[in-house]
NUGU-347800 format. One line per field, with one value per residue: residue in three letters; x, y, z of N, C-alpha, C in turn. Coordinates in pm, whole numbers. Each point is the difference from the previous one (the first is absolute). Layout:
! residues N
residuo = [ALA|...];
n_u = [X|...];
n_v = [Y|...];
n_w = [Z|...];
ca_u = [X|...];
ca_v = [Y|...];
ca_w = [Z|...];
c_u = [X|...];
c_v = [Y|...];
c_w = [Z|...];
//
This chain:
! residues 375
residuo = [UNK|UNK|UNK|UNK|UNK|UNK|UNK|UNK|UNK|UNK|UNK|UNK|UNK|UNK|UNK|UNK|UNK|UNK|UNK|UNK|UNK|UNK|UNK|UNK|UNK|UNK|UNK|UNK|UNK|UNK|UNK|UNK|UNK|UNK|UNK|UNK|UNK|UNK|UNK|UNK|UNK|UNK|UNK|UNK|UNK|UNK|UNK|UNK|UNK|UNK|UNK|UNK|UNK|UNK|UNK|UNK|UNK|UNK|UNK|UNK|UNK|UNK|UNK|UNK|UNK|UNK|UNK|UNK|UNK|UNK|UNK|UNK|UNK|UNK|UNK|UNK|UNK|UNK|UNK|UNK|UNK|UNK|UNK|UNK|UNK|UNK|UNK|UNK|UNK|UNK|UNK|UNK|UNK|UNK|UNK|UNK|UNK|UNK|UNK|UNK|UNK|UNK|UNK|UNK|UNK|UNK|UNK|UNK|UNK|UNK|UNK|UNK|UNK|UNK|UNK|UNK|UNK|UNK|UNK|UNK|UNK|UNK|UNK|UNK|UNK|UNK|UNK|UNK|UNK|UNK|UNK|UNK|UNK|UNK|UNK|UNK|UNK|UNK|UNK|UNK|UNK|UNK|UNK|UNK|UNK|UNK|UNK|UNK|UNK|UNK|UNK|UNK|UNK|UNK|UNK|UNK|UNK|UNK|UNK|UNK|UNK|UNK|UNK|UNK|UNK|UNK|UNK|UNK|UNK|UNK|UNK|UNK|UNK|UNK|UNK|UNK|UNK|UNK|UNK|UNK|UNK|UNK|UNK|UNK|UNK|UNK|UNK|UNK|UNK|UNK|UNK|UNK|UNK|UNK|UNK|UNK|UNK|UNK|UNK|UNK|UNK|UNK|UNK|UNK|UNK|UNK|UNK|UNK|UNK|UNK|UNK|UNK|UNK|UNK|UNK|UNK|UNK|UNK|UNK|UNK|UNK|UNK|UNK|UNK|UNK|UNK|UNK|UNK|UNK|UNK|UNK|UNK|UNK|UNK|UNK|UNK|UNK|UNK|UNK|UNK|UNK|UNK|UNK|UNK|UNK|UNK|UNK|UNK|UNK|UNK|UNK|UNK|UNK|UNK|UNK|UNK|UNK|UNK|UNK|UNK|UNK|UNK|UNK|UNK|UNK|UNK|UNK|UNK|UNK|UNK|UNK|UNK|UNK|UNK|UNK|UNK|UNK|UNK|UNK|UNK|UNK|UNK|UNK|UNK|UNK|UNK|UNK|UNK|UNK|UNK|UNK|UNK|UNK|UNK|UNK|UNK|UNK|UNK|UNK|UNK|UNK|UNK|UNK|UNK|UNK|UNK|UNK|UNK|UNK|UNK|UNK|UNK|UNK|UNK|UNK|UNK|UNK|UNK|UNK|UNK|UNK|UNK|UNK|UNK|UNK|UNK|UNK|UNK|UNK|UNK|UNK|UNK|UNK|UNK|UNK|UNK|UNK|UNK|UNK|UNK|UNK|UNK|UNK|UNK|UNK|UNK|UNK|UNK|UNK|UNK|UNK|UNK|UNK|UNK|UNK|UNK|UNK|UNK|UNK|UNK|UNK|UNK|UNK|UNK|UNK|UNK|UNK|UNK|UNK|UNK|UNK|UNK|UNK|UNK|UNK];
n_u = [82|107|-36|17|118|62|-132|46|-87|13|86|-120|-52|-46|35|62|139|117|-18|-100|-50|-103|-106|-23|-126|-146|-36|-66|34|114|-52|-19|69|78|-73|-20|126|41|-76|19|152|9|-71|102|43|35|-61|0|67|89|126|-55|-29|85|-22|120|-23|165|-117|51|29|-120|30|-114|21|-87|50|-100|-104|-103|-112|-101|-176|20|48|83|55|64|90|20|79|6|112|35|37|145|-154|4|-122|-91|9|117|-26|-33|-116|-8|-89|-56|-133|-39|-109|-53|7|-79|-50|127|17|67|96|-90|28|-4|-37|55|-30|60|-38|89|-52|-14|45|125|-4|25|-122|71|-105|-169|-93|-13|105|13|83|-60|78|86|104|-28|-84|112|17|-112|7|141|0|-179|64|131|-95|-78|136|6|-115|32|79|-139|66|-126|65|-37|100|-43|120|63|-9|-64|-129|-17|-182|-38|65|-118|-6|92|-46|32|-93|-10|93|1|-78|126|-97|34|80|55|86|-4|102|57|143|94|-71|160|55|124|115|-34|-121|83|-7|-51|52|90|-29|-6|80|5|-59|43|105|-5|-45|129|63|-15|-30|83|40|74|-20|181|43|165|-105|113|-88|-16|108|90|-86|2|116|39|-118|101|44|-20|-22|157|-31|-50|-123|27|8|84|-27|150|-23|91|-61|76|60|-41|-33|140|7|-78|82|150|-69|-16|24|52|-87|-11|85|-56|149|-53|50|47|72|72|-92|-31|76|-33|-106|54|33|-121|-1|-44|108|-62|6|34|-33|-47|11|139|-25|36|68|89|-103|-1|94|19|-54|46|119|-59|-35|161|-36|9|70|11|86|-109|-118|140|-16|-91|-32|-110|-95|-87|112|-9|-109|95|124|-109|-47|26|76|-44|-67|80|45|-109|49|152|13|-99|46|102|-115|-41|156|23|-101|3|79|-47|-47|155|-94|-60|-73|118|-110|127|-105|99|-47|100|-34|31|66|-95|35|71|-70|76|-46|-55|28|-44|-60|47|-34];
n_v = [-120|-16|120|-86|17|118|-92|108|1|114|47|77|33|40|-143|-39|89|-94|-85|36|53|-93|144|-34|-66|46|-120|-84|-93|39|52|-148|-70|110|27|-114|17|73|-71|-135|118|101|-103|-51|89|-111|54|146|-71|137|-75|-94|-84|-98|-114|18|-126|98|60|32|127|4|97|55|140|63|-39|-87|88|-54|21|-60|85|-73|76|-101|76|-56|79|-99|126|-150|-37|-59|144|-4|-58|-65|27|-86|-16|37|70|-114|114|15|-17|27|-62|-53|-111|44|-140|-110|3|9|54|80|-9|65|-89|138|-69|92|84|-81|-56|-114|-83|-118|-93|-4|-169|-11|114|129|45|-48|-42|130|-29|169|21|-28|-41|-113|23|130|-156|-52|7|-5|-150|-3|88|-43|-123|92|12|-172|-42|129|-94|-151|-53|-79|-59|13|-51|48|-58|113|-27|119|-24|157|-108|-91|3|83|-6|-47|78|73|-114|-59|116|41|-48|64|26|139|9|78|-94|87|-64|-21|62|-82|-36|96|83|-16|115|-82|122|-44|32|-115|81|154|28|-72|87|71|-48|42|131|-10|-31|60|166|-22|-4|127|-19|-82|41|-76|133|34|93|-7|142|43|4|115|18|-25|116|61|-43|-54|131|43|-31|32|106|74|3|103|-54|-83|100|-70|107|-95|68|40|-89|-37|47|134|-26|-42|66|135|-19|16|119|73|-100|-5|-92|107|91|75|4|136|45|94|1|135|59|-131|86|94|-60|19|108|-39|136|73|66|43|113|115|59|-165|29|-81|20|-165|71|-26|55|131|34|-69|59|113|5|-43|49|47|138|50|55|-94|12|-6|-96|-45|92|-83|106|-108|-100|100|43|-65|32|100|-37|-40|50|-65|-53|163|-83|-82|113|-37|-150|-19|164|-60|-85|73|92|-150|-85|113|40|-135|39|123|-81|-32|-10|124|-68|139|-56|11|85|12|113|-32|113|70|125|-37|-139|8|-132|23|-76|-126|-1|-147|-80|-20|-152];
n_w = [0|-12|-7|-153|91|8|-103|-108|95|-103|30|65|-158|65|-46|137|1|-70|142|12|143|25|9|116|-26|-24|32|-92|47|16|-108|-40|47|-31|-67|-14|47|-46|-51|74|35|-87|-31|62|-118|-14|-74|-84|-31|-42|-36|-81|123|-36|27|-83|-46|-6|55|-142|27|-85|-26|1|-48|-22|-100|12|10|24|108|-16|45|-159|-44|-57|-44|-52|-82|-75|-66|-64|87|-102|86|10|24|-145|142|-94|106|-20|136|-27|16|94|-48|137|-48|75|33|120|32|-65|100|23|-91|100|-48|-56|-176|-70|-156|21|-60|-97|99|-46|-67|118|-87|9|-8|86|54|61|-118|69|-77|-61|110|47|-77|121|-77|35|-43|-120|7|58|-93|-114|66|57|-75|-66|58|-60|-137|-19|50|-102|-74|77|-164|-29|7|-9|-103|-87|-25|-119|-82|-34|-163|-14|-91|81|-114|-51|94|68|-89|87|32|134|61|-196|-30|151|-117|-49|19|-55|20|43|61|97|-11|42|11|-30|-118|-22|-105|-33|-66|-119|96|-33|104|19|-107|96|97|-123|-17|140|-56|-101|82|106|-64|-17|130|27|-127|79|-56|-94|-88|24|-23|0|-16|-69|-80|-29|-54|73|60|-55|-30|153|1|-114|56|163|-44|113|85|29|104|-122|-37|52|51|18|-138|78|70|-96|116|-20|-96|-46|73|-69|-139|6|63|-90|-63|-178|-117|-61|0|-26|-70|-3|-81|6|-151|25|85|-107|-60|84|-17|-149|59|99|-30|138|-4|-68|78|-137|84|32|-130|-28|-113|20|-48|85|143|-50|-23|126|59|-135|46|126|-41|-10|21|-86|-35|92|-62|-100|78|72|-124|-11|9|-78|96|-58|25|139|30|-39|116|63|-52|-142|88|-5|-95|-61|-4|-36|-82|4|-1|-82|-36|-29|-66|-26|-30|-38|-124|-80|-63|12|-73|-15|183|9|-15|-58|-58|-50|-85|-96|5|-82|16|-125|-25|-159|117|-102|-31|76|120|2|100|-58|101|96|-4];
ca_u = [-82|107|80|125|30|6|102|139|75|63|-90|-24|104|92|60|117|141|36|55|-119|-78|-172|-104|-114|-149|-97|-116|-127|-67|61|-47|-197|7|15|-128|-77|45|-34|-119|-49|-13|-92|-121|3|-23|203|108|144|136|42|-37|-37|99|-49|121|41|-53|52|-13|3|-120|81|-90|-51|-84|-104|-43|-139|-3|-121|-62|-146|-10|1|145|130|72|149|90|158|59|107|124|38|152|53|21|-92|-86|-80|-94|81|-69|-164|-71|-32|-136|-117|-125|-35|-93|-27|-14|-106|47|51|-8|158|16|-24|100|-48|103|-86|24|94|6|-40|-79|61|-133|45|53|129|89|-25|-87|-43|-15|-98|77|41|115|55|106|-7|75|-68|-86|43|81|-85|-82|51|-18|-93|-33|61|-74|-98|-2|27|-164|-81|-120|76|42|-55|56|14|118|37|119|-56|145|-25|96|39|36|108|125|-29|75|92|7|-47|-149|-59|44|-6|-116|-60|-49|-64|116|126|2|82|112|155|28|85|-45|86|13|124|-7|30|31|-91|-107|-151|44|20|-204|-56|39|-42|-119|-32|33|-138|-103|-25|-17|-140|-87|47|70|100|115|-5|103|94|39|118|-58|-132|6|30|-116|-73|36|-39|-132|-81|109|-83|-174|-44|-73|97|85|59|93|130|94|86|123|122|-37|-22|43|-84|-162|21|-3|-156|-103|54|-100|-217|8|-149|70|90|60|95|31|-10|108|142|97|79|-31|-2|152|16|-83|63|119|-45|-39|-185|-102|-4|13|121|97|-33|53|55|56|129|-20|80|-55|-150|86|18|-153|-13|75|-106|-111|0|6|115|5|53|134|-91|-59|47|14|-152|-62|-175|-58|-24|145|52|-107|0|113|23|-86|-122|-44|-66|-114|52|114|-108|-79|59|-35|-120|112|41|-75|-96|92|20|-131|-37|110|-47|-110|44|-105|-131|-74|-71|93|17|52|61|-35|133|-1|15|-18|-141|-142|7|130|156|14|-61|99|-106|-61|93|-51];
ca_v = [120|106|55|-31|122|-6|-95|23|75|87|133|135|104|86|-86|73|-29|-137|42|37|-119|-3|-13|-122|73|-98|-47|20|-70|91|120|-42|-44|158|44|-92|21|187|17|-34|55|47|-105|19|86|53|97|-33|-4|-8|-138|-115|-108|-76|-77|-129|-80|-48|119|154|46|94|97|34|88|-7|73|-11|-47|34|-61|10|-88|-117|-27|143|23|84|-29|57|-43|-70|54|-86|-7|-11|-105|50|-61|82|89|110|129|0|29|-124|72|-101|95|-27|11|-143|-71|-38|-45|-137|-10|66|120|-69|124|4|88|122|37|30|-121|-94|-101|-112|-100|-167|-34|-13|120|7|67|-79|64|103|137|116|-19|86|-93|-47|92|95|-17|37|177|103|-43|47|149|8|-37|115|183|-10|-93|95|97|-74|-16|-144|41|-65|146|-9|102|20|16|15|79|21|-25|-130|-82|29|8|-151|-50|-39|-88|-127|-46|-19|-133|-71|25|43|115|170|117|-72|-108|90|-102|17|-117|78|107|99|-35|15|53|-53|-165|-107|-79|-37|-103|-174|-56|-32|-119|-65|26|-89|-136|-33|9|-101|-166|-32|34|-122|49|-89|27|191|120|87|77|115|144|11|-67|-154|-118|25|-125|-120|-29|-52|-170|-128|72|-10|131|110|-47|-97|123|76|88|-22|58|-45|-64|-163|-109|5|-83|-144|-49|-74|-157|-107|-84|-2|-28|-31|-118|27|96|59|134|107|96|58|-94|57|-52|-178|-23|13|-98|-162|-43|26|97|-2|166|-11|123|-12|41|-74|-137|44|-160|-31|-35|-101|-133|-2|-63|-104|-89|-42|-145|-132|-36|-16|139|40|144|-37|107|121|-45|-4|116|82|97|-13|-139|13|-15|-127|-70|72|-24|-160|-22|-142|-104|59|-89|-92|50|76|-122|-3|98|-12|-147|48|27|-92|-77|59|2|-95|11|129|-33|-101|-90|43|-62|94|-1|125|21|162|72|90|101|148|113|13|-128|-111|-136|-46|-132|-29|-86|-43|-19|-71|33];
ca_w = [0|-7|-200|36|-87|-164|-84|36|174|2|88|-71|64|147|63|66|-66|66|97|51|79|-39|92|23|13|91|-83|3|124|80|11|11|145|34|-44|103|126|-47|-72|95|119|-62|14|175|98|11|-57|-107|48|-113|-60|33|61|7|30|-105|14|75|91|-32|22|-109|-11|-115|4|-28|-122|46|131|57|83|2|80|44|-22|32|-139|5|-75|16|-61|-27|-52|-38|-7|-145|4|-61|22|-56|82|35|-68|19|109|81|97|77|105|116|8|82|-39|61|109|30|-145|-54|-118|-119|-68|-144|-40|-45|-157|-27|83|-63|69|-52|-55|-18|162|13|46|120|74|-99|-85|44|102|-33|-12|105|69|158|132|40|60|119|38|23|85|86|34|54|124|97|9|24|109|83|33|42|-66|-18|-132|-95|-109|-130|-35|-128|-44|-166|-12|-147|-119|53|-126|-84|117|-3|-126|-23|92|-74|23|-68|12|79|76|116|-79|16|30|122|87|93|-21|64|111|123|15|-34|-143|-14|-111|-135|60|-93|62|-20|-119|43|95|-71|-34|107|12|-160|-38|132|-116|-138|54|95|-138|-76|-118|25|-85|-27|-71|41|-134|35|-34|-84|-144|38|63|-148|-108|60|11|-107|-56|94|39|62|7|32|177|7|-67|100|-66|105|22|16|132|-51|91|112|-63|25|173|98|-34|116|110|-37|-118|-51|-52|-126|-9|-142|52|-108|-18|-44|12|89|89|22|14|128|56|-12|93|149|45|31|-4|-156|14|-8|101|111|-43|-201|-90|-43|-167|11|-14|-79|-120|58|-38|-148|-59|45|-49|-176|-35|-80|20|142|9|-68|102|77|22|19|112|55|-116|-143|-90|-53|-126|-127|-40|-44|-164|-1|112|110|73|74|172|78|89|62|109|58|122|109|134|-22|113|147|86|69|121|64|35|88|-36|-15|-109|-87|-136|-74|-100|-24|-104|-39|-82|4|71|-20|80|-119|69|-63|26|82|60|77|97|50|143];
c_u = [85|62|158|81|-27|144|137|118|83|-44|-71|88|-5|20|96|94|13|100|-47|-46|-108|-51|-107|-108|-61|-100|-118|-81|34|-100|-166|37|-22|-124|-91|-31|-70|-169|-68|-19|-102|-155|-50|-18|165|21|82|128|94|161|-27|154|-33|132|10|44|156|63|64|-137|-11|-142|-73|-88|-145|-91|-143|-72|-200|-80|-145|-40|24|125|158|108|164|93|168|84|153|136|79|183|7|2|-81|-112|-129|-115|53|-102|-165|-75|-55|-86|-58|-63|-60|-129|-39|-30|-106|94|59|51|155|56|-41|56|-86|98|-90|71|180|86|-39|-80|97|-86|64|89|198|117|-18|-140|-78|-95|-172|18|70|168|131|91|-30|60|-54|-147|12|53|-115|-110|44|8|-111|-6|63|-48|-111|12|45|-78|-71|-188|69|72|-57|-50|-50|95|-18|85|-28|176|-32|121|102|8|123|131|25|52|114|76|-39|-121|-93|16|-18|-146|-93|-114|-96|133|133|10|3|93|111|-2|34|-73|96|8|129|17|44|38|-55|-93|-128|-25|12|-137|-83|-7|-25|-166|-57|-3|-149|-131|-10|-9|-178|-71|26|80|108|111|-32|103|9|88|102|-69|-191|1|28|-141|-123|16|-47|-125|-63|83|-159|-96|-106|-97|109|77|76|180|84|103|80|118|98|25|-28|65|-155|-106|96|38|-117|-104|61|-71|-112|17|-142|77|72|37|58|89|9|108|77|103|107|-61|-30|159|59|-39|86|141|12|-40|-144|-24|69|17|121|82|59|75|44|-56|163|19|147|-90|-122|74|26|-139|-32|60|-20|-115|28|45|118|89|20|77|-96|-62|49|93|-110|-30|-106|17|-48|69|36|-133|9|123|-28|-109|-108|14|-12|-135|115|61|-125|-91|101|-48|-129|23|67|-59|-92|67|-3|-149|-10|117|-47|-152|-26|-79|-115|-65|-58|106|32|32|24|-46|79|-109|94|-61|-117|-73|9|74|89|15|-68|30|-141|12|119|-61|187];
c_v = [125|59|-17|190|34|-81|25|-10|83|121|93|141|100|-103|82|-77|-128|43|126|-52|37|-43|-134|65|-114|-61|66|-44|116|128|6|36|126|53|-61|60|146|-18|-51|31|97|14|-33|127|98|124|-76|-17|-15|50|-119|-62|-142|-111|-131|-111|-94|106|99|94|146|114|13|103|-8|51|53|-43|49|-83|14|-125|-179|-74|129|-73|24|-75|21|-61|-45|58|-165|23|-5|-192|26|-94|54|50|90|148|-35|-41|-177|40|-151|82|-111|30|-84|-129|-77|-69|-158|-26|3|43|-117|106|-26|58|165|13|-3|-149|-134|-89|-136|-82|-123|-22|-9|116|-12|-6|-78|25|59|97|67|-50|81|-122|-35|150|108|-14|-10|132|73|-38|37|142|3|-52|96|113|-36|-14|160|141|-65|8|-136|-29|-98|116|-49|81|-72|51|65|107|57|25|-122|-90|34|-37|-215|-58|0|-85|-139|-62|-37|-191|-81|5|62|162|133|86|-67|-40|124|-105|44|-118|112|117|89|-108|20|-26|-106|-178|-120|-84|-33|-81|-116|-28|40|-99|-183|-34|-42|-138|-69|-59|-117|-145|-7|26|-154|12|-69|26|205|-29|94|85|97|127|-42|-89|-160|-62|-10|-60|-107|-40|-9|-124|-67|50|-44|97|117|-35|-106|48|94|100|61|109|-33|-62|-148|-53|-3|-105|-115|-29|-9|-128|-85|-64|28|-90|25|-69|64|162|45|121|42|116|40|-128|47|-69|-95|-25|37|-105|-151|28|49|104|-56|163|26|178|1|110|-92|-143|46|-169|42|-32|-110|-147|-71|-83|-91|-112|5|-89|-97|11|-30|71|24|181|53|170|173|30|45|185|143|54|31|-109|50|44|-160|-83|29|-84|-171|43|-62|-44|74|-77|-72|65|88|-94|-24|14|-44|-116|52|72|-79|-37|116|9|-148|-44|52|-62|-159|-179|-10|-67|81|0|136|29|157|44|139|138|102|95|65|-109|-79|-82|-81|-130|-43|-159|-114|-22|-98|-5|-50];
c_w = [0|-116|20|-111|-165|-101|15|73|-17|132|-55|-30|113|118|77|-81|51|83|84|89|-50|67|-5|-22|88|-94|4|107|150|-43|13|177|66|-47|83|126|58|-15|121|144|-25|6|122|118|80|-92|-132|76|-138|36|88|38|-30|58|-100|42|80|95|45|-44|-115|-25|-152|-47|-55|-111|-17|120|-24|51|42|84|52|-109|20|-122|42|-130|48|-139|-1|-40|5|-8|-150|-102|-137|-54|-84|120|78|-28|-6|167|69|80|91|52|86|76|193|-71|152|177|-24|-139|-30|-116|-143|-117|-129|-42|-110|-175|7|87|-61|90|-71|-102|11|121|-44|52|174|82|-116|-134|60|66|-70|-17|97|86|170|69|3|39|140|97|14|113|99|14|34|117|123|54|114|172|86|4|29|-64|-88|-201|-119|-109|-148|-121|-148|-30|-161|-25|-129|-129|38|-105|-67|27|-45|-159|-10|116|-63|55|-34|-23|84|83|123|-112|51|109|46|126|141|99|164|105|133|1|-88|-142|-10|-137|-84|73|-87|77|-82|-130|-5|60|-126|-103|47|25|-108|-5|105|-88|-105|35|92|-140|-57|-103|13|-116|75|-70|80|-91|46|-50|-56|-133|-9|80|-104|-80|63|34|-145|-50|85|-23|170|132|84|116|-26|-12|125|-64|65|-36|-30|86|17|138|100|-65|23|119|70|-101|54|118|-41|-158|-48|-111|-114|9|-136|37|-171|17|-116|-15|121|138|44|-17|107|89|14|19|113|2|49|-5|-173|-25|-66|110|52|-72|-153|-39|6|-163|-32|0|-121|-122|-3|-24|-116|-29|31|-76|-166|-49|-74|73|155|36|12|87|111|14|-9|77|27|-56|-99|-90|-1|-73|-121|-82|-7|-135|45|108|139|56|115|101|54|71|90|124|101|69|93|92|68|122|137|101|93|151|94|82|110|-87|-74|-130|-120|-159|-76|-106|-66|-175|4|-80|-47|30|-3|23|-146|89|-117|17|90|95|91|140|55|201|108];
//
């Protein structure tokens, strides 16, 4: 339920310089929690208290001003907007509003989700299908602030807290909610509350969060696509449906370590010839900051496989210079490639009962080779 960054992972530009410290932000769950919080003393009768306090979830304690704020007889309103630090989160900057209503005696905090707030539809996430997409922890967090305000106006804390973030749809496209079934907005999201900058976290738990979806749907073939274009070729090779479709990135260790313990029976990996060449000689983070092809070794594996032009190969400075420099038999050092990334996945994948197979693309999702099923 987590947007994994932007593709690239390049920074934005007014990224801070490299070698820069960077600022942390707060989630989304951290700022529902703060609104919540603000809206309900509020309601009670406590007063605005701006900014909002709240305590994170490994009890540090963090402030939040009050962008919006209004209150009528039988509800109370408060926003706060998101500072995502220098992390570049697509909900960086958008309002996090909860308004807050009593809830029936004995009832305790029940959650909707308001405009812009997804709703779940399929099983295999945290939270089950029909509930507001308001994750376990900031469901906690925000239960626990209501139970603080409440236990200190000695009024009981049975609450109805709607969560809404305008223009949330829109926001939800560029995530992977749409896929994962979650629909009409975004998740409200955080484990700690704080957002640490250009972390691959949330990216790997989305990933994590795909693979959940596709085994609780039964689904017994995904794809593990390196871009838009490589998963596009592989859903029109299987014609399979969108959730079946992991879009790991550059993050091939993180999907083959968690099918390691969640299998499902067949795996395809889709890609870039470069980045399955990274792949088939161990790399698991496929970032080129984070990992080169060896073109010694790449040459190396042409000539196992046959390859003529070993020397040409072996002085290339992109695999698509060296696809260029083997000719005609660029099919063949492109099936190569797709073995070699085939052997490391199943390696990678230990025991696990998941067969694999590789669909080599170029740079425009045309496939170059296609490497079958090997359990």
């Amino acid at each position: 339920m987590a947007a994994p960054p932007d593709r690239s992972h390049a920074p934005p530009a007014d990224a801070p310089a490299e070698g820069a410290r960077l600022r942390t932000g707060f989630t989304t769950g951290a700022c529902a929690t703060a609104a919540a919080k603000a809206a309900w003393r509020a309601l009670l009768g406590g007063g605005w208290v701006d900014p909002s306090v709240i305590v994170l979830p490994r009890g540090a304690t963090a402030r939040f001003a009050l962008e919006e704020r209004s209150l009528a007889a039988d509800h109370a309103a408060a926003g706060v907007r998101k500072d995502a630090g220098d992390d570049p989160d697509v909900t960086h900057g958008a309002l996090i509003r909860a308004r807050v209503r009593r809830g029936a005696p004995g009832s305790g905090v029940r959650f909707r989700a308001g405009p812009g707030v997804g709703t779940v539809t399929r099983p295999g996430l945290p939270i089950p299908p029909g509930e507001p997409a308001i994750n376990p922890v900031p469901r906690r967090m925000i239960e626990e602030a209501i139970a603080e305000v409440s236990a200190e106006l000695a009024e009981p804390p049975d609450a109805e807290v709607e969560i809404s973030v305008p223009g949330g749809e829109a926001l939800a496209l560029r995530t992977w909610n749409p896929r994962l079934g979650i629909v009409g907005g975004i998740s409200i999201l955080g484990t700690t509350g704080i957002v640490r900058p250009y972390s691959c976290a949330a990216w790997i738990a989305s990933i994590h969060r795909g693979v959940d979806v596709a085994r609780a749907a039964g689904l017994a073939h995904v794809v593990g696509a390196t871009g838009a274009s490589s998963e596009a070729a592989a859903r029109a090779r299987f014609d399979l449906p969108e959730h079946a479709c992991l879009d790991m990135g550059d993050f091939a260790g993180g999907l083959l370590k968690y099918l390691a313990r969640h299998p499902v029976s067949r795996l395809t990996l889709a890609g870039g010839a470069a980045k399955l060449a990274k792949l088939g000689q161990g790399a698991m983070d496929l970032h080129s900051s984070r990992s080169q092809v060896d073109f010694a070794r790449l040459a190396d594996l042409a000539a196992g496989a046959g390859l003529a032009g070993g020397g040409r190969i072996a002085e290339a400075n992109t695999v698509l210079q060296a696809l260029q420099e083997a000719g005609p038999e660029a099919p063949r050092l492109a099936e190569a490639i797709g073995r070699s990334a085939a052997r490391v996945a199943r390696a990678t994948l230990g025991r696990a009962p998941v067969a694999v197979d590789v669909l080599v693309c170029d740079r425009s999702g045309a496939p170059l080779a296609f490497v079958e099923a090997a359990a």
